[in-house]
N, C-alpha and C positions, 0 to 999 in steps of 0.2 A: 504494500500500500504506500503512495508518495506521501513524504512529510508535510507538512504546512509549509514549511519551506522552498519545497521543491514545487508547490502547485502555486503557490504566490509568484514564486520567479515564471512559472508557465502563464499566469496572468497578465494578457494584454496591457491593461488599464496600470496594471501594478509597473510593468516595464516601464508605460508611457510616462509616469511620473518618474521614475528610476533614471531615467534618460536623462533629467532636468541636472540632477546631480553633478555632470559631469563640467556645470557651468560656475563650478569653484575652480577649473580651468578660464577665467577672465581678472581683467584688473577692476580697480574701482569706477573705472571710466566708461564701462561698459554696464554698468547699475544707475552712473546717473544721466548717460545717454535713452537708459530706459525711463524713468523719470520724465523726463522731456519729451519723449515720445509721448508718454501719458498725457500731459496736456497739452502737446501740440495736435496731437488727433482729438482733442475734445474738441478746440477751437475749428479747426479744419472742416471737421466734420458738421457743427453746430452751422457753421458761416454756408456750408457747400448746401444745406436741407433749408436755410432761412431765407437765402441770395434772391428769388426768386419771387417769396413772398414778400422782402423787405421790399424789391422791384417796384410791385407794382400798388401795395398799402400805402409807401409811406414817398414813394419816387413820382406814383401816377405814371411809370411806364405800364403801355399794353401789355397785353398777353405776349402781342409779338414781338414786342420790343424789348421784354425780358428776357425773352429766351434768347435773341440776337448778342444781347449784353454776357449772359452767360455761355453762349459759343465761345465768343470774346474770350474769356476767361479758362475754360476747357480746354478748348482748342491750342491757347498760350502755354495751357501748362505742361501738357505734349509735348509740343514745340521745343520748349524749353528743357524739356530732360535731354533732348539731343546734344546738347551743350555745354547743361549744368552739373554734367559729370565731367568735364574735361578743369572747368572752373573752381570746383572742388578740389580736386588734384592739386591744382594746382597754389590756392590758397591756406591748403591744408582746412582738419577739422573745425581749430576753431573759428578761426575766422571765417571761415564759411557759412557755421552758425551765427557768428556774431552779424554781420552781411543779410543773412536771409530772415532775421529775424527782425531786424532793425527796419529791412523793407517792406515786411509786410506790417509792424506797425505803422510806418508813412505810409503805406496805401490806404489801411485800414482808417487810420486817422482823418485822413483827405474825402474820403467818405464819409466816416462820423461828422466833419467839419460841413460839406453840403447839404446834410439832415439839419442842423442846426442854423445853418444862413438860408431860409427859403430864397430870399430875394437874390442870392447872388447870381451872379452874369453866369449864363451854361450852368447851370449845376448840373445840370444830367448830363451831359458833356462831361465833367469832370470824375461823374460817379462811373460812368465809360471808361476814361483813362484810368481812376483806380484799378478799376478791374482788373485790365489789360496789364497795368504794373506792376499786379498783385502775382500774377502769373509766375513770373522766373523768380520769385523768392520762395513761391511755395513748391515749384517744382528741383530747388538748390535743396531745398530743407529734405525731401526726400533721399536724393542723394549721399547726402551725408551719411543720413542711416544707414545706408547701404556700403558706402564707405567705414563708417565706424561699426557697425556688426562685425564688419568683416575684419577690421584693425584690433581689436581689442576682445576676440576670442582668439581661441586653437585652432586648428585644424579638426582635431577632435571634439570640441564645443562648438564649433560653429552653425552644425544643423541644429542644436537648443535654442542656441542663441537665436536663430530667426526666428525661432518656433515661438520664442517667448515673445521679442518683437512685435512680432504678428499678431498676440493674443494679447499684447498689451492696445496696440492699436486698435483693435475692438472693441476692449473694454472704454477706451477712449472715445469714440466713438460712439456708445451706449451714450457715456456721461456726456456727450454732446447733443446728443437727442434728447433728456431729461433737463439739459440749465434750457433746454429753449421754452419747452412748460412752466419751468422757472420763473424767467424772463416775463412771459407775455401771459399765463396764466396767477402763477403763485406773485410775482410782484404788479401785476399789470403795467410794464415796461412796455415801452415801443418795441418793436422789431432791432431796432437801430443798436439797443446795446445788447445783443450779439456778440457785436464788433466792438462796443467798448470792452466784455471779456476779453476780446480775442488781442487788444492793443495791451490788454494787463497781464494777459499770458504768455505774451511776446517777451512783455519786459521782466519777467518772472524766467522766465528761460535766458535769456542773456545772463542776466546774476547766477543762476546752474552752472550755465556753461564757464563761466569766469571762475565760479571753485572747482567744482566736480572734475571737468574737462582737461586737465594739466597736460597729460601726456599724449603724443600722437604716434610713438613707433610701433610696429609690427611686434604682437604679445605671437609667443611661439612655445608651445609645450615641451616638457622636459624632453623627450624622444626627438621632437623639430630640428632640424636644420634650417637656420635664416639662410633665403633666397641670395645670389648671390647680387650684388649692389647692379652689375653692370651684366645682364643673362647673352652670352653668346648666340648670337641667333643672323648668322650669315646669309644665311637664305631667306629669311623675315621677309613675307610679300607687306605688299603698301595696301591701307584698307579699300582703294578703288579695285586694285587685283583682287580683294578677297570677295566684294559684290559683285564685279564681272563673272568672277568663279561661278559664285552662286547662284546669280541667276542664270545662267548655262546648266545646270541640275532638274533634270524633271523634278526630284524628291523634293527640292523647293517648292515647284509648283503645286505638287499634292498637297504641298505645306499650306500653302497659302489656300487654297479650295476647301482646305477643312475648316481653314481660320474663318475664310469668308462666311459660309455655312455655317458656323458657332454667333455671328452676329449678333444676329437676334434674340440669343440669349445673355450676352455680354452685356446686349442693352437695357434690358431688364431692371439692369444697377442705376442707367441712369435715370429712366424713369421713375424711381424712386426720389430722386432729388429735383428731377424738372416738371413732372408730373403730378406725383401723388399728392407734396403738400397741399398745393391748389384743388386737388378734388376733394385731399378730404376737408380742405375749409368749407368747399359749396356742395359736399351730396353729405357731410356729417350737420355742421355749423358754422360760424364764425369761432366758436369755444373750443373745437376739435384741438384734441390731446395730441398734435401732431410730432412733437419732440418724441413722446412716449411709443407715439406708434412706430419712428423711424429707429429708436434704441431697440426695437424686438429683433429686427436682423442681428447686429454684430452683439446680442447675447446670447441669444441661439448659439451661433457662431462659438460663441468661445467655448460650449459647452457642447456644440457636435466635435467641435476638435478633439478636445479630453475623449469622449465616449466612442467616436468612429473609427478616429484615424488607426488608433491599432487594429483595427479591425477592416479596415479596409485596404488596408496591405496585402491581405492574402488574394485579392480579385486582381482581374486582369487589368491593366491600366486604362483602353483602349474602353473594353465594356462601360468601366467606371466612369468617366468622360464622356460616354454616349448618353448611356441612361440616366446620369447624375444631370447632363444637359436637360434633357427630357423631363427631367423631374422640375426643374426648378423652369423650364417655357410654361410647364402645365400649371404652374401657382398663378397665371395669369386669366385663366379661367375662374378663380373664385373670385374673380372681381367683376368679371361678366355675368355676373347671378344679380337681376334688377334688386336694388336694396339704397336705400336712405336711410339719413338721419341713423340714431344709435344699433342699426343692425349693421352696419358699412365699418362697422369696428370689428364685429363678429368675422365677414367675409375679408376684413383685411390682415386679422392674426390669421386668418389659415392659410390666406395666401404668403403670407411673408414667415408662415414656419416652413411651408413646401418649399419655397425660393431657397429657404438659408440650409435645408436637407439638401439638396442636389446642388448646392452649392459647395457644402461643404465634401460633395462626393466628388463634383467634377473639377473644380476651380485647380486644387493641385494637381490632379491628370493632367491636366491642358500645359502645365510647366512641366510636368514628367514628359508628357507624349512630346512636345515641343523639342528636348535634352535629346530624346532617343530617336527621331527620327532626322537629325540630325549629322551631317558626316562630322568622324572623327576632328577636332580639333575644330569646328564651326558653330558650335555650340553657340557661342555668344553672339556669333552674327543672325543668325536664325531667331534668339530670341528678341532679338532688337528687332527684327526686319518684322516678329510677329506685330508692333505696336501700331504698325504702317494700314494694316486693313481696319484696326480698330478706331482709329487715329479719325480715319476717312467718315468711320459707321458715327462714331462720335459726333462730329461738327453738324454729319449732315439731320443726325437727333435730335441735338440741339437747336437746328434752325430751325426744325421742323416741330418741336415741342409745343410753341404758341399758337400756331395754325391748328393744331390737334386741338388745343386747349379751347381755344374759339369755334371751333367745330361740336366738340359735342360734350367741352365741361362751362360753356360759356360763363362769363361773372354775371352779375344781375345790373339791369339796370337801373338807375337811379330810380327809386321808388315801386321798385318792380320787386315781385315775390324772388326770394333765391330759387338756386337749382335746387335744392332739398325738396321745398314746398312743391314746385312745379312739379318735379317728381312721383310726391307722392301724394299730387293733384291726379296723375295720370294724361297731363298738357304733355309729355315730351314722348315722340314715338322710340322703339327699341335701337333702331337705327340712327337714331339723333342722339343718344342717351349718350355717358361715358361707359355703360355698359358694354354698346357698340366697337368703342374705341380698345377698349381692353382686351375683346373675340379677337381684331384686327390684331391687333398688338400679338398676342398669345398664339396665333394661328402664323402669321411669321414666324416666331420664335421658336418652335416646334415644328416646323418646316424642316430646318437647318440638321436637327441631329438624327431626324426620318433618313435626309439622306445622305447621312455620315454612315449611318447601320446600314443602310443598304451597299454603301460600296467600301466595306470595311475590309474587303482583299483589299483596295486599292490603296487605301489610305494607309494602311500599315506595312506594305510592302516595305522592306529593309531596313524595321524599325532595330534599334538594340537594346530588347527591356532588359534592364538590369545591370546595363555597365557601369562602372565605374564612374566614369569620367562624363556619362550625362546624368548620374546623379547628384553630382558634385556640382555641375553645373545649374543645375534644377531647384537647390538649397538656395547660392549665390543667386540666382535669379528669384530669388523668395522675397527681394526686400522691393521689386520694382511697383509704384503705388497703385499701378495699376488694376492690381491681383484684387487692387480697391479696390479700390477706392471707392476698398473698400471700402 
């Protein structure tokens, strides 16, 4: 009969936390790098779910000119990871910090400042420019993490490390859903300070970073060998040879036709932030608990982590990625169930517990299967080149967000009943409803991994599950924000 012992070490769940252990391989820079993550994903996250509503309450931008404003800002933050990793390097960690923090309170601020001067000359003009300036500090700040994860663990810590990362950004995240109920509920605050949080946890993070932060060289565990200063690499191609390369590779293109086909469920995340608050302000209330509803993902999240992920190890990568897609298109259907007012709460926890289950089954696939289908030694380029289709699905979501939102979540008009009432007057036909919009929505999304299964020889032809070196790479690519952004 196995000891207690020996069935605890055979325990999934028991390893999964056993794993953590090995993150007494880091220095102290890498605990209070964690710390600042903590409150920079509440801020992040609180500003990324309000932007849209602060838009159009407290700015009087349209539907459509909100969502125009927040491409702006998406589409900049993209942009900007192309480059804000070479800038990092190059400034080193703190000041990078110090840099990306300091901008996003001037941006933040310069918009706080046009809430408060109604009368000034452009001010939406100006709240515009913030946006847009807001961009490459928030896509620096991510960088870093990615850089200091990876600087201030082992080799042997370093998949904890992100693991914890990750689950810290979530939980940040939560708490960034919860100060906006705070804000506009428990204090009756404007929308507006949001963003004075977000300038007081900027300047809260500078001060971290000036104690915590000291050190910046490569932490190496006692078995490591530091790399050498100057790596001989004579035949090193230039990164335009290693693109040409690429895209010369059928196995790119397969790459990219499954990225394409994953869209729609990629999108899903954004909808969350362009979409839903505004519906559930006009099909719940004006009162809608929106902070609370956006914190049920990334707690979910942190708690399918703990409970699946050993357990989903044992399944195929590829399956997992299909049907995990699948799972979280179809949470888009329980929002296509006609419902108002306080049942739109009911219909939006079970959509957003389905989303965060197949989220949490497929999201890491998609960096595995990304690692593995990849040729030797191109890892990195394939997952860069992955952000290219997203990039594209992004912008053109965002532009398109308003026009959705005017179509079939309309605002009310002055003196006119909301969408709630009209609702559930029985004034709006199925196909005018937001009900409408969400079939659409969900019927796209679920399109994509139908025919991922169907050409599953194709898509995996010459994949390598289980190597080495694109699991290694698949870790390292754990900190890109995209895996969002969360």
């Amino acid at each position: 009969m196995a000891s207690a012992t020996e069935k605890a070490a055979g325990n999934p769940l028991i390893r999964y936390f056993k794993d953590f252990a090995v993150l007494k391989e880091t220095r102290s820079e890498y605990w209070g790098i964690q710390v600042i993550n903590l409150l920079d994903s509440t801020v992040f996250f609180a500003v990324l779910t309000i932007a849209v509503v602060l838009l159009s309450e407290d700015f009087g931008f349209t539907d459509i000119d909100a969502g125009y404003a927040i491409t702006v800002y998406a589409s900049g933050t993209t942009i900007s990871l192309l480059f804000a990793g070479v800038l990092t390097d190059w400034l080193g960690i703190r000041r990078s910090f110090f840099l990306a923090m300091a901008g996003q309170m001037v941006t933040r601020g310069a918009i706080i400042a046009a809430f408060f001067l109604p009368d000034l000359p452009q001010r939406n003009l100006i709240v515009w420019v913030g946006f847009l300036l807001m961009a490459p500090f928030v896509a620096m700040v991510q960088t870093v993490y990615q850089a200091a994860n990876k600087r201030f663990t082992t080799r042997r810590s370093r998949s904890a490390g992100f693991n914890l990362w990750y689950l810290f950004m979530n939980i940040g995240a939560a708490l960034g859903g919860w100060s906006i109920d705070v804000v506009r509920k428990t204090l009756g605050m404007p929308n507006i300070h949001i963003f004075t949080m977000g300038v007081l946890l900027s300047a809260v993070c500078i001060v971290l970073t000036f104690f915590l932060v000291r050190r910046e060289d490569q932490l190496y565990g006692p078995d490591e060998e530091p790399e050498p200063a100057e790596p001989v690499a004579p035949t090193r191609r230039t990164p335009l040879e290693i693109a040409k390369a690429v895209l010369g590779e059928s196995v790119f293109w397969r790459f990219v036709a499954l990225i394409s086909l994953l869209l729609g469920v990629r999108a899903v995340f954004l909808y969350m932030h362009l979409l839903m608050p505004k519906f559930w302000l006009r099909v719940i209330g004006p009162d809608a608990a929106i902070g609370a509803l956006e914190a049920v993902n990334p707690v979910l999240v942190v708690i399918g982590l703990i409970l699946l992920i050993p357990i989903l190890h044992r399944f195929s990568v590829y399956k997992m990625l299909v049907f995990g897609s699948m799972i979280s298109a179809a949470s888009l259907f329980f929002l296509a169930w006609p419902a108002w007012g306080q049942t739109v709460y009911w219909t939006s926890l079970a959509s957003l517990a389905v989303l965060t289950v197949g989220e949490v089954i497929w999201s890491p696939r998609l960096t595995e299967y990304t690692a593995a289908i990849a040729p030797k030694g191109q890892e990195g380029t394939y997952l860069g080149l992955s952000m290219v289709p997203y990039f594209l699905a992004k912008t053109v979501v965002s532009l398109l967000s308003g026009h959705m939102l005017v179509r079939w979540v309309p605002e009310a008009a002055e003196g006119q009943p909301i969408l709630r009432d009209r609702l559930a007057a029985g004034e709006i036909a199925f196909w005018d409803s937001p009900s409408a919009m969400w079939l659409i929505l969900g019927a796209v999304a679920l399109a994509g991994p139908i025919l991922a299964l169907v050409f599953r020889g194709w898509f995996t032809r010459g994949a390598k599950w289980g190597d080495g070196s694109a699991a290694e790479a698949a870790v390292e690519a754990a900190a890109a924000p995209e895996a969002e952004a969360s």
